[in-house]
mmCIF file as Biopython writes it, N, C-alpha, C and O atoms, coordinates in Angstrom:
data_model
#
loop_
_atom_site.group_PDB
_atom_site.id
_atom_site.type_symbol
_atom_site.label_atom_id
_atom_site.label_alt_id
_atom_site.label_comp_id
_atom_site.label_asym_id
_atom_site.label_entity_id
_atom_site.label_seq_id
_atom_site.pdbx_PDB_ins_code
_atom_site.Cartn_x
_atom_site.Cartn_y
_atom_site.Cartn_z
_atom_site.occupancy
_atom_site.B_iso_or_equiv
_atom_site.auth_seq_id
_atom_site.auth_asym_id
_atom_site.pdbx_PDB_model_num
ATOM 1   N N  . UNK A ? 1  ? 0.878   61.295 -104.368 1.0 0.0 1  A 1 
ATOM 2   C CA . UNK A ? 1  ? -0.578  61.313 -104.375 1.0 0.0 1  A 1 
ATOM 3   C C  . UNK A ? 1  ? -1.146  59.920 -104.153 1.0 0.0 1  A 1 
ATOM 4   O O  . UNK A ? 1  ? -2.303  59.774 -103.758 1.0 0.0 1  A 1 
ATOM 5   N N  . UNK A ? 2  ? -0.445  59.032 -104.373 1.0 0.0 2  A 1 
ATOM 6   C CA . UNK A ? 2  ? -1.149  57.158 -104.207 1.0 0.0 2  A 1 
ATOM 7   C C  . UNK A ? 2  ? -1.321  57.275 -102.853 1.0 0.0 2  A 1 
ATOM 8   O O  . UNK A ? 2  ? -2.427  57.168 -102.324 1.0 0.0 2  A 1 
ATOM 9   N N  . UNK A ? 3  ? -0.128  57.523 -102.150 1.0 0.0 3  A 1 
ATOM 10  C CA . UNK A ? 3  ? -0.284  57.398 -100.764 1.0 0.0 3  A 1 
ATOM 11  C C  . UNK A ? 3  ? -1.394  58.067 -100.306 1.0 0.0 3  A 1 
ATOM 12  O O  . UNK A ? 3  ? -1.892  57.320 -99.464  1.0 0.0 3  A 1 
ATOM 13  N N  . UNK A ? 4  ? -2.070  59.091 -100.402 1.0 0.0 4  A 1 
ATOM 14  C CA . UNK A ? 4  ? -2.925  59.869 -100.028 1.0 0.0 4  A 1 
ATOM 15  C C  . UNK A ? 4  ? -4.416  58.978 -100.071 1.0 0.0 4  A 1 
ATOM 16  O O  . UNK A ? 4  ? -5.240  58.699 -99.201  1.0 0.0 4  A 1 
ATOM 17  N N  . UNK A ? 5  ? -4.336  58.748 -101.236 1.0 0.0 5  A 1 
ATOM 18  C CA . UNK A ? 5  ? -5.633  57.532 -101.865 1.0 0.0 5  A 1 
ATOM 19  C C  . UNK A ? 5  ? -5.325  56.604 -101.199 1.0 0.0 5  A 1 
ATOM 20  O O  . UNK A ? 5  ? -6.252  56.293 -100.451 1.0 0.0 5  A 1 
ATOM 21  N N  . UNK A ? 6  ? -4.277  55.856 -101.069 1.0 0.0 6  A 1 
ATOM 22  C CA . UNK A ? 6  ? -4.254  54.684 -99.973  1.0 0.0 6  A 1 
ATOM 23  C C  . UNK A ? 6  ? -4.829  54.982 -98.367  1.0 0.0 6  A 1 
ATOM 24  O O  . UNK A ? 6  ? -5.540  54.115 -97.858  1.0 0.0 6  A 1 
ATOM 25  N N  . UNK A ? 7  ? -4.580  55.934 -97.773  1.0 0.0 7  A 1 
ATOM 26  C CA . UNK A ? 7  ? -5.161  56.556 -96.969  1.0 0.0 7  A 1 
ATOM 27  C C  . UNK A ? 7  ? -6.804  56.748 -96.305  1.0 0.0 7  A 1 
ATOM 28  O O  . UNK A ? 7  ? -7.541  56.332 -95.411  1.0 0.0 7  A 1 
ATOM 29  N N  . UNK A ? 8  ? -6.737  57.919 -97.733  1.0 0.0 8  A 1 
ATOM 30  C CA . UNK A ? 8  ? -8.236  57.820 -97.665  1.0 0.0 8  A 1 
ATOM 31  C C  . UNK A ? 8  ? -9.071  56.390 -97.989  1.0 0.0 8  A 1 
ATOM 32  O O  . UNK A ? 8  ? -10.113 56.119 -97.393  1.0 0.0 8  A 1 
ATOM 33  N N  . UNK A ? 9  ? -8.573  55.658 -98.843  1.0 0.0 9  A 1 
ATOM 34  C CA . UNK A ? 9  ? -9.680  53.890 -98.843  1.0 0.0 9  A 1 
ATOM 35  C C  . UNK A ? 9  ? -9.753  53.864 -97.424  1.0 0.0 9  A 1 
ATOM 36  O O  . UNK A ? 9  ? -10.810 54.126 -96.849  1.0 0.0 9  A 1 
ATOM 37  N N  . UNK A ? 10 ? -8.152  53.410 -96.491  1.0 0.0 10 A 1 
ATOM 38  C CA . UNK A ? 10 ? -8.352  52.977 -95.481  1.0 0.0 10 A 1 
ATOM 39  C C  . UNK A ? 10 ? -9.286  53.749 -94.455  1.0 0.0 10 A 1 
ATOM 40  O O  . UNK A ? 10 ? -9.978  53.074 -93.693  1.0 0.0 10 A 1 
ATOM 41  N N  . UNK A ? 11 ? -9.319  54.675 -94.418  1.0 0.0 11 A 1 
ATOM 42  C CA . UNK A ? 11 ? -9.583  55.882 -93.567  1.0 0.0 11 A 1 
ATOM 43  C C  . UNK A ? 11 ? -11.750 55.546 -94.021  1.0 0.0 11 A 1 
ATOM 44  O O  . UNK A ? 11 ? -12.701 55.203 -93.318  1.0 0.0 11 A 1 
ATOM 45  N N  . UNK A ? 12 ? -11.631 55.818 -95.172  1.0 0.0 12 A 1 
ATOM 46  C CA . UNK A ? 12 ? -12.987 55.148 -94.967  1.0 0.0 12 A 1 
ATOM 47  C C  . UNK A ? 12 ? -13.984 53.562 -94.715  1.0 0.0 12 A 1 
ATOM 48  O O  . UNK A ? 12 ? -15.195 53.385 -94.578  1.0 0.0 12 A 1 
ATOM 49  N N  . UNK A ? 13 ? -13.014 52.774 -94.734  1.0 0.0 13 A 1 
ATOM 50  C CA . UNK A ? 13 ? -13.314 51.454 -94.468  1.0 0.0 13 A 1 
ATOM 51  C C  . UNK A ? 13 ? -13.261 51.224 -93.024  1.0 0.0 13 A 1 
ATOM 52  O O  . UNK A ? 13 ? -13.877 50.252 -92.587  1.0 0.0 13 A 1 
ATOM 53  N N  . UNK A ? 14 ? -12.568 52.034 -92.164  1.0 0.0 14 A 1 
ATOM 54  C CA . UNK A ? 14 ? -12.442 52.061 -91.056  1.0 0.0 14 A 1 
ATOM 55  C C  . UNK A ? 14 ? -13.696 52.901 -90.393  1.0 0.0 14 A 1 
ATOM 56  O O  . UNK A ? 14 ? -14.142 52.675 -89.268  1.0 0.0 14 A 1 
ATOM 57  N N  . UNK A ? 15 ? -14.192 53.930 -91.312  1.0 0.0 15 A 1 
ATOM 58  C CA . UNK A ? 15 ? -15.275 54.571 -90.683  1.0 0.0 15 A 1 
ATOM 59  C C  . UNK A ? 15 ? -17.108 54.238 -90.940  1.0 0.0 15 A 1 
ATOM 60  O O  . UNK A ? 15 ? -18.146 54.768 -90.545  1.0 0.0 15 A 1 
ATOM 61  N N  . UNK A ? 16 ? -16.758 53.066 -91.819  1.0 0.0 16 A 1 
ATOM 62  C CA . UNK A ? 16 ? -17.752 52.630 -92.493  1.0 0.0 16 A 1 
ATOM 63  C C  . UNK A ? 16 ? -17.968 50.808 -91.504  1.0 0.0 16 A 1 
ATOM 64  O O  . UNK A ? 16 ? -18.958 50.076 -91.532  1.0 0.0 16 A 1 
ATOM 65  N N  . UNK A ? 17 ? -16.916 50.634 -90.905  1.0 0.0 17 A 1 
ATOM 66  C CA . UNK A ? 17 ? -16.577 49.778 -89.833  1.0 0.0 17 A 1 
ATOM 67  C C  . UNK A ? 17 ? -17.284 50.143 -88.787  1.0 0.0 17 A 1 
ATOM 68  O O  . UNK A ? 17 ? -18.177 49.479 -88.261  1.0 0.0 17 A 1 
ATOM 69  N N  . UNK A ? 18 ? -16.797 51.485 -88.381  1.0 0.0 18 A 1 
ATOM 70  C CA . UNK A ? 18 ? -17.440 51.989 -86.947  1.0 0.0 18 A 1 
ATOM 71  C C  . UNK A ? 18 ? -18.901 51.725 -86.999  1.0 0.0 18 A 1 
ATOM 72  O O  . UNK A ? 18 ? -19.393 50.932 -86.197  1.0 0.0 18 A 1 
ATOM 73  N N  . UNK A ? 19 ? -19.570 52.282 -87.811  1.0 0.0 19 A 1 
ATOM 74  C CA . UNK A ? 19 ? -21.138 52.417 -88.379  1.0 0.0 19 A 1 
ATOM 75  C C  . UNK A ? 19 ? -21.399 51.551 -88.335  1.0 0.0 19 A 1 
ATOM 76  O O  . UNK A ? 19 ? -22.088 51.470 -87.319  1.0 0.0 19 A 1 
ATOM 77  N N  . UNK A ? 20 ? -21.318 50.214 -89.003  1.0 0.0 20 A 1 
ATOM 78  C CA . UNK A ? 20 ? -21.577 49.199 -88.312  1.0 0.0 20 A 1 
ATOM 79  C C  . UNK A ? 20 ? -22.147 48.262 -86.981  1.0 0.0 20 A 1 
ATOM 80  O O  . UNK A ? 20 ? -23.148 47.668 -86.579  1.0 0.0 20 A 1 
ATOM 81  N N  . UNK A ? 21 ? -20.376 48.678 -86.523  1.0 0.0 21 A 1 
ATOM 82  C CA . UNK A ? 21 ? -20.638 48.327 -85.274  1.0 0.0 21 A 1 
ATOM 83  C C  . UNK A ? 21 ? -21.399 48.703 -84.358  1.0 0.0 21 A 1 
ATOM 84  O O  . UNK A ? 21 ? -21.867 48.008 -83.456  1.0 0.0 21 A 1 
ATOM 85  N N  . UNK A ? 22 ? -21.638 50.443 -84.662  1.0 0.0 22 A 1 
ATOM 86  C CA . UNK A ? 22 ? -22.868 51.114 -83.734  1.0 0.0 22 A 1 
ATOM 87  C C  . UNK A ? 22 ? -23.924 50.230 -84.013  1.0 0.0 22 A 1 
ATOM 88  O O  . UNK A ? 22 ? -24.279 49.544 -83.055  1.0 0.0 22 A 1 
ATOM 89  N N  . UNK A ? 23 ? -24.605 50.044 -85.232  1.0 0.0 23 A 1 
ATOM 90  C CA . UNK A ? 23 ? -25.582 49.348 -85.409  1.0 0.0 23 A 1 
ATOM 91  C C  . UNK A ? 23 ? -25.609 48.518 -84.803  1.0 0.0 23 A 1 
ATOM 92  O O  . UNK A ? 23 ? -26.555 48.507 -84.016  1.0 0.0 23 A 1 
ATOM 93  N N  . UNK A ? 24 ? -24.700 47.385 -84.756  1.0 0.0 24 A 1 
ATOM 94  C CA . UNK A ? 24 ? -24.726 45.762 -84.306  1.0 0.0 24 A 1 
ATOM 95  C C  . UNK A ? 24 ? -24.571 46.233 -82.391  1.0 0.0 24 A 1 
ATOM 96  O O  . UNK A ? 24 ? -25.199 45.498 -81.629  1.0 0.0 24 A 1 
ATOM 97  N N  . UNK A ? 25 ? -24.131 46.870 -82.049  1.0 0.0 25 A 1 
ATOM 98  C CA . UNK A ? 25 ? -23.947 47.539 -80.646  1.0 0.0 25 A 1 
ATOM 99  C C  . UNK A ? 25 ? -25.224 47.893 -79.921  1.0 0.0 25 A 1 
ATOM 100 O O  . UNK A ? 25 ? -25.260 47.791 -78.695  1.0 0.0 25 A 1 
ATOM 101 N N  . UNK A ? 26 ? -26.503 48.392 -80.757  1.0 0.0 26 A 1 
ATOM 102 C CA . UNK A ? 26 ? -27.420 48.231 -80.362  1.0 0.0 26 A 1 
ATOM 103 C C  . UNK A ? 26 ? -28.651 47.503 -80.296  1.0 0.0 26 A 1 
ATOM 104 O O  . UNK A ? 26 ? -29.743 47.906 -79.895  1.0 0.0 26 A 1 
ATOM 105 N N  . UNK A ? 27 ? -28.210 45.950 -80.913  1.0 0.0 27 A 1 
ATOM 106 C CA . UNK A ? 27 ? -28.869 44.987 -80.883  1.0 0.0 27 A 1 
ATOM 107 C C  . UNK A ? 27 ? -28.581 44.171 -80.244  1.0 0.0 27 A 1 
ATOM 108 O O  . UNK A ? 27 ? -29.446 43.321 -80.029  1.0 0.0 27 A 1 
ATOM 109 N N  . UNK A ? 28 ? -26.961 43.971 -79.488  1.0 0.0 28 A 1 
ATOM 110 C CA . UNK A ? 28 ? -26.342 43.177 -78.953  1.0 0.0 28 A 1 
ATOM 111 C C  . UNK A ? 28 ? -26.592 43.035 -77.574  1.0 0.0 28 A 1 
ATOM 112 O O  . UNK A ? 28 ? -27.470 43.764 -77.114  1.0 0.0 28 A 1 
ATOM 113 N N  . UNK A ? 29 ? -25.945 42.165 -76.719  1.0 0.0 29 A 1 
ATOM 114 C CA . UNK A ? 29 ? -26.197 42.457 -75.381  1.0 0.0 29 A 1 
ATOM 115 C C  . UNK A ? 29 ? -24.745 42.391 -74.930  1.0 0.0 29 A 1 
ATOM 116 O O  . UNK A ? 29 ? -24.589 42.523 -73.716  1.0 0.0 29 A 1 
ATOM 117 N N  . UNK A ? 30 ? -23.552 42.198 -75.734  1.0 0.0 30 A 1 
ATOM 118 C CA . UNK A ? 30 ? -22.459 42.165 -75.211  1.0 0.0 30 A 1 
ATOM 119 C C  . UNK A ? 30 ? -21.475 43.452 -75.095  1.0 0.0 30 A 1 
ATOM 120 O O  . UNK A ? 30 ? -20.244 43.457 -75.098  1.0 0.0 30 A 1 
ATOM 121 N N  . UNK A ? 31 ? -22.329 44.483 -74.999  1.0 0.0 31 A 1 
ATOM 122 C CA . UNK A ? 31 ? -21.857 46.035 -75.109  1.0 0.0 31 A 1 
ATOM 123 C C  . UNK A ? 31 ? -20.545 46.051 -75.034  1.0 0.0 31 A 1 
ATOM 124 O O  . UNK A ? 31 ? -19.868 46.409 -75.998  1.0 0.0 31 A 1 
ATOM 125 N N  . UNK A ? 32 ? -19.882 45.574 -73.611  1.0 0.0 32 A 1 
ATOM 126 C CA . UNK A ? 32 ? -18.229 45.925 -73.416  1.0 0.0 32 A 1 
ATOM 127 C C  . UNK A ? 32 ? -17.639 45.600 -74.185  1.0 0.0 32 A 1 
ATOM 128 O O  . UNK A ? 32 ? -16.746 46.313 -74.644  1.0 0.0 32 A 1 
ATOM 129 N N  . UNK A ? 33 ? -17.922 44.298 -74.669  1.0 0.0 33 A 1 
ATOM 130 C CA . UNK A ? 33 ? -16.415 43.907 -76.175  1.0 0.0 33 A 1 
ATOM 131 C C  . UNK A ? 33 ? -16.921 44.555 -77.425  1.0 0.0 33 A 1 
ATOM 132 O O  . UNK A ? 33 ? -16.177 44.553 -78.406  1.0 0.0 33 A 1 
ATOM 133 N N  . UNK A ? 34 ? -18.037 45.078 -77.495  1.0 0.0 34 A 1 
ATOM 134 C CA . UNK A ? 34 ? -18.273 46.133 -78.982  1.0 0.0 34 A 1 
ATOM 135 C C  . UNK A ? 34 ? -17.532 47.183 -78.824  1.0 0.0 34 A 1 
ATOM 136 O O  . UNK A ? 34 ? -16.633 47.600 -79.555  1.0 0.0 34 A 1 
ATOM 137 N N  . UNK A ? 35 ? -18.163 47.839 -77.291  1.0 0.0 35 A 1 
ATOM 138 C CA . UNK A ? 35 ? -17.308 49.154 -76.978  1.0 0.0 35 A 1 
ATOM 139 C C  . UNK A ? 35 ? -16.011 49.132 -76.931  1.0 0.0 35 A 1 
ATOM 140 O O  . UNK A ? 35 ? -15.452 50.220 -77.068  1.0 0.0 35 A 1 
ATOM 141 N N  . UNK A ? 36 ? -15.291 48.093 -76.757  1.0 0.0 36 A 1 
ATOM 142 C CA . UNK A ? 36 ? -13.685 48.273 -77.197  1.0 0.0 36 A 1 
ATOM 143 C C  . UNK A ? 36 ? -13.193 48.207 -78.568  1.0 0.0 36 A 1 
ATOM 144 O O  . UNK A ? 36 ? -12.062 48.664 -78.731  1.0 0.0 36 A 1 
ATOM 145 N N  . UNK A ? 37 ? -13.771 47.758 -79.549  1.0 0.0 37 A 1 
ATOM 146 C CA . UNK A ? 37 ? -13.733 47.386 -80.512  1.0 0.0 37 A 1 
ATOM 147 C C  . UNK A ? 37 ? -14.310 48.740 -81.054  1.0 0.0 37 A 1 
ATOM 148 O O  . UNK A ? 37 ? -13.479 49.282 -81.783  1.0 0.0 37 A 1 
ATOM 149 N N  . UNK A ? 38 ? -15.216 49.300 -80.956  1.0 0.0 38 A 1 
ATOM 150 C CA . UNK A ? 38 ? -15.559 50.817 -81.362  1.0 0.0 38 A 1 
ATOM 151 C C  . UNK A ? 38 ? -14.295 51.800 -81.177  1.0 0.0 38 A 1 
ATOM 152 O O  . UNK A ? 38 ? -13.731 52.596 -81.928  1.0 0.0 38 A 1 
ATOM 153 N N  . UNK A ? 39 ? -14.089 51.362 -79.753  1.0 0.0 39 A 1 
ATOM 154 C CA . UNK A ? 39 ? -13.052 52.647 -80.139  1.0 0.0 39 A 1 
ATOM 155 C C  . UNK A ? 39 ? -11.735 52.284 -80.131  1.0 0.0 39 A 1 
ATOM 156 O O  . UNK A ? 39 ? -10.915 53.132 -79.781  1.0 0.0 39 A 1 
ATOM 157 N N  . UNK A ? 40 ? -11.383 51.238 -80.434  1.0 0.0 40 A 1 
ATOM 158 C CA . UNK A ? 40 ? -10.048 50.889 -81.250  1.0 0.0 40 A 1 
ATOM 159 C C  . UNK A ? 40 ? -10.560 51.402 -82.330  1.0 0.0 40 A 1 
ATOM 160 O O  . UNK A ? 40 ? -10.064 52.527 -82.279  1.0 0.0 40 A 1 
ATOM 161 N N  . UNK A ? 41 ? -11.309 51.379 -83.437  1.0 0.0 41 A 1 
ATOM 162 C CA . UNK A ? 41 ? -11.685 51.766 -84.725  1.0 0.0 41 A 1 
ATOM 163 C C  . UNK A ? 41 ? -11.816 53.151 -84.930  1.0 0.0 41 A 1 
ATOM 164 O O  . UNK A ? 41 ? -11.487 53.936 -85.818  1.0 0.0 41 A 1 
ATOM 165 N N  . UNK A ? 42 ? -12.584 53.242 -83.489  1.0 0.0 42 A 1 
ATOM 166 C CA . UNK A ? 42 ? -12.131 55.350 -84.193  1.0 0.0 42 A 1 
ATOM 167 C C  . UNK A ? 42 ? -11.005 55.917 -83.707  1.0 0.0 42 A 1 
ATOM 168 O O  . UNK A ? 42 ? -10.739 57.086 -83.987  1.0 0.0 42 A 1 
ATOM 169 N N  . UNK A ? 43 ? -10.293 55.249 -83.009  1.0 0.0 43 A 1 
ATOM 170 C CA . UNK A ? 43 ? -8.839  55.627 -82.725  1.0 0.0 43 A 1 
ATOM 171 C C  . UNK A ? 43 ? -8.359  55.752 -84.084  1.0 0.0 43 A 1 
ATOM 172 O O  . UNK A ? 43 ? -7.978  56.810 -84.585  1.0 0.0 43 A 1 
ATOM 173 N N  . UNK A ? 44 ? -8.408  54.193 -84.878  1.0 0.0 44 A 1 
ATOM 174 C CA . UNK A ? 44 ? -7.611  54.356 -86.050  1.0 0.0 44 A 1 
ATOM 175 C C  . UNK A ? 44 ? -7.922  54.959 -86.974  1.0 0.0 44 A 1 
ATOM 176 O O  . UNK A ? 44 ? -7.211  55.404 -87.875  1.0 0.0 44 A 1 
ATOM 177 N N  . UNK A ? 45 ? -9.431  55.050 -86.771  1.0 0.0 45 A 1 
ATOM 178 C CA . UNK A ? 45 ? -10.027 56.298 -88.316  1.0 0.0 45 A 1 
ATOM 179 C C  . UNK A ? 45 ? -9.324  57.574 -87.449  1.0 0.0 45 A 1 
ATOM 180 O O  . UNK A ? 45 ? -8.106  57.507 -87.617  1.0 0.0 45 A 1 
ATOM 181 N N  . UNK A ? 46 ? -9.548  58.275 -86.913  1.0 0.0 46 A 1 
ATOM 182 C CA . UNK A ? 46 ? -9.329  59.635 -86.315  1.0 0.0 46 A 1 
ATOM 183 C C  . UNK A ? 46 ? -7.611  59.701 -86.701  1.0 0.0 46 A 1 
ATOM 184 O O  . UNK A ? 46 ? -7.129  60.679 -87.273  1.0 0.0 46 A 1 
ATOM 185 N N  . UNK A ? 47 ? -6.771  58.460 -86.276  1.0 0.0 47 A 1 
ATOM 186 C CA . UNK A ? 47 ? -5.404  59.221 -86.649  1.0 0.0 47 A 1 
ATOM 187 C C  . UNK A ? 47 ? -5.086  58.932 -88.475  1.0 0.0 47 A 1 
ATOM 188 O O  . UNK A ? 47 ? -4.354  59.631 -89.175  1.0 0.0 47 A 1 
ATOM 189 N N  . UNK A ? 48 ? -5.808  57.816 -88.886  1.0 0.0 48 A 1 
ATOM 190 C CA . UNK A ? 48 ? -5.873  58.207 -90.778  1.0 0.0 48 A 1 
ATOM 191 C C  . UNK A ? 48 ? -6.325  59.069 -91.034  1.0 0.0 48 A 1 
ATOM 192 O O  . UNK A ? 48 ? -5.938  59.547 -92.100  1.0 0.0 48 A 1 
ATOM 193 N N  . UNK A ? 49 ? -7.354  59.797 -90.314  1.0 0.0 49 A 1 
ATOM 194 C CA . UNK A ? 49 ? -7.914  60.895 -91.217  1.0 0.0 49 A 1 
ATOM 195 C C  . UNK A ? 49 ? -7.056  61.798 -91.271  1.0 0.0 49 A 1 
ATOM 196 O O  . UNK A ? 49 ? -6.939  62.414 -92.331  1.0 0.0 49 A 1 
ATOM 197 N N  . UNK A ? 50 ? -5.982  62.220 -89.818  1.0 0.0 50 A 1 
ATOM 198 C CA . UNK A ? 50 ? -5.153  63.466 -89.495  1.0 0.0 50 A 1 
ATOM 199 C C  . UNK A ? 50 ? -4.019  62.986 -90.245  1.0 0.0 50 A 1 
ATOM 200 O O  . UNK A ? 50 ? -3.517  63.886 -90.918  1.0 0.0 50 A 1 
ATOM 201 N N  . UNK A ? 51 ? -3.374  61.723 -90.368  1.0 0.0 51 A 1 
ATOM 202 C CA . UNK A ? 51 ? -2.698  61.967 -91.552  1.0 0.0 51 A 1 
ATOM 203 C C  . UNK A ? 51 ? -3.311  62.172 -92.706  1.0 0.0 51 A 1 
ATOM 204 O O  . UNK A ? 51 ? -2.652  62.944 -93.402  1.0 0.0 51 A 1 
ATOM 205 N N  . UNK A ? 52 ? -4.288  61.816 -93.208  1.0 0.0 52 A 1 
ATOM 206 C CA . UNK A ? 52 ? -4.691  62.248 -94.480  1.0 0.0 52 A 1 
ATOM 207 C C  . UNK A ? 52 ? -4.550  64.076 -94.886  1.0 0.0 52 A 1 
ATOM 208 O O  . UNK A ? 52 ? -4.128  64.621 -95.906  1.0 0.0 52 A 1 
ATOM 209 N N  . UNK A ? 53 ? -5.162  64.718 -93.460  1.0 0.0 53 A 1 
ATOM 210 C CA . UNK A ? 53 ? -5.413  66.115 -93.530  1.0 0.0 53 A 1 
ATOM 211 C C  . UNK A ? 53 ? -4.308  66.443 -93.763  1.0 0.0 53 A 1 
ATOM 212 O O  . UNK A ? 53 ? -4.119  67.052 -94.816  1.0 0.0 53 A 1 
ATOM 213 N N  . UNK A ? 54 ? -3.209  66.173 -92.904  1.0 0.0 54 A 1 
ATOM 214 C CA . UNK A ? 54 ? -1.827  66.518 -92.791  1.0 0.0 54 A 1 
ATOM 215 C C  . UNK A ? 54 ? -1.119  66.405 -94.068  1.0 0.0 54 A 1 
ATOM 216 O O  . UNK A ? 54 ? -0.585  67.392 -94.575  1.0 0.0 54 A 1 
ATOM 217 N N  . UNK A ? 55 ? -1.087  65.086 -94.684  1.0 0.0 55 A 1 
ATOM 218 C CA . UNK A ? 55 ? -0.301  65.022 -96.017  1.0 0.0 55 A 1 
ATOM 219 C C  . UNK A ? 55 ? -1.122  66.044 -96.843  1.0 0.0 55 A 1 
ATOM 220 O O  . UNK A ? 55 ? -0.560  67.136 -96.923  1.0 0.0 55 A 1 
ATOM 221 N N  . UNK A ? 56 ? -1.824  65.992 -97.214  1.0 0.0 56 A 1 
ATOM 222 C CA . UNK A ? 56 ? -3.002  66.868 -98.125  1.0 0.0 56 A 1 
ATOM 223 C C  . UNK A ? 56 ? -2.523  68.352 -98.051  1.0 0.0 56 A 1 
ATOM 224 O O  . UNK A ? 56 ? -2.173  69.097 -98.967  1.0 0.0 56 A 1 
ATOM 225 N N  . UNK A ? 57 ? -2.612  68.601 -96.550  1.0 0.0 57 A 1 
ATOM 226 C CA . UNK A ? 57 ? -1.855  69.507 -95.940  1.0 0.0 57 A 1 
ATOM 227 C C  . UNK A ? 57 ? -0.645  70.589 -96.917  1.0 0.0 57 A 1 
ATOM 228 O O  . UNK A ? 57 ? -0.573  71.727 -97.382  1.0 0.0 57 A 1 
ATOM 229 N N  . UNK A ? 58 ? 0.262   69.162 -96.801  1.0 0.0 58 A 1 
ATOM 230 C CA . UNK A ? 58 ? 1.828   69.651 -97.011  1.0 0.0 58 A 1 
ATOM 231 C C  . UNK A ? 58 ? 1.537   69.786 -98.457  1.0 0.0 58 A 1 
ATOM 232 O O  . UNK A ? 58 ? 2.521   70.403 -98.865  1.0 0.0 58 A 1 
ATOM 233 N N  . UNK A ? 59 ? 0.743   69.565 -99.492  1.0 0.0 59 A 1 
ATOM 234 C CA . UNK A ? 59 ? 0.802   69.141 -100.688 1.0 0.0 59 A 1 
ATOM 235 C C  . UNK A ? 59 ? 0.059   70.445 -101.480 1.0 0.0 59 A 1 
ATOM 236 O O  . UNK A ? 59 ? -0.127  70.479 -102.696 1.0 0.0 59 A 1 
ATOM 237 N N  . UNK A ? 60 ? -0.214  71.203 -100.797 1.0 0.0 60 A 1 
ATOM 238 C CA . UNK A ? 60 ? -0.956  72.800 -101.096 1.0 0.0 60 A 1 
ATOM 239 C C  . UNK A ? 60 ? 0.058   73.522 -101.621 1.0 0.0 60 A 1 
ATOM 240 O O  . UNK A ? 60 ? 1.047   73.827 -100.954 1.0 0.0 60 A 1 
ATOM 241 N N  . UNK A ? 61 ? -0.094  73.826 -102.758 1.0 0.0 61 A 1 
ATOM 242 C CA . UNK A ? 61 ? 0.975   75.183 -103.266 1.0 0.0 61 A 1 
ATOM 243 C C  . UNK A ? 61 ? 0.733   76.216 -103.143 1.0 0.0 61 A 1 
ATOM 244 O O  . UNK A ? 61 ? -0.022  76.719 -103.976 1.0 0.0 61 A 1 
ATOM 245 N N  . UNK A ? 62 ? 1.289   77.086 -101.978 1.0 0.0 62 A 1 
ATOM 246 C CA . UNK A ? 62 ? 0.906   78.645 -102.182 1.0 0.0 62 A 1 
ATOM 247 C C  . UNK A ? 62 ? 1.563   79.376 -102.715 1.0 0.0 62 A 1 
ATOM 248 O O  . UNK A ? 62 ? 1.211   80.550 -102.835 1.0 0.0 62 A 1 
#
């Protein structure tokens, strides 16, 4: 179960990152290096979250 919580922190610091950057993305004028930087970040939230789902997943007793 730690691992899971380790997860999810990261998984939301990463998505609380993105948000951000949208913000700062539309004040900026340097769009292309935000926009890579956006979605390196939801690359990495999107595959923490699917491990998160996934472990969470396996951890269901039926």
């Amino acid at each position: 179960m730690f691992k899971e919580i380790i997860i999810a922190i990261l998984s939301i610091a990463i998505w609380v990152m993105v948000s951000l950057e949208f913000i700062k993305s539309s004040k900026k004028e340097d769009k292309e290096n935000n926009g890579r930087k956006i979605v390196t970040l939801m690359s990495a939230g999107i595959l923490l979250t699917l491990l998160l789902i996934i472990s969470l997943y396996q951890n269901i007793q039926l």
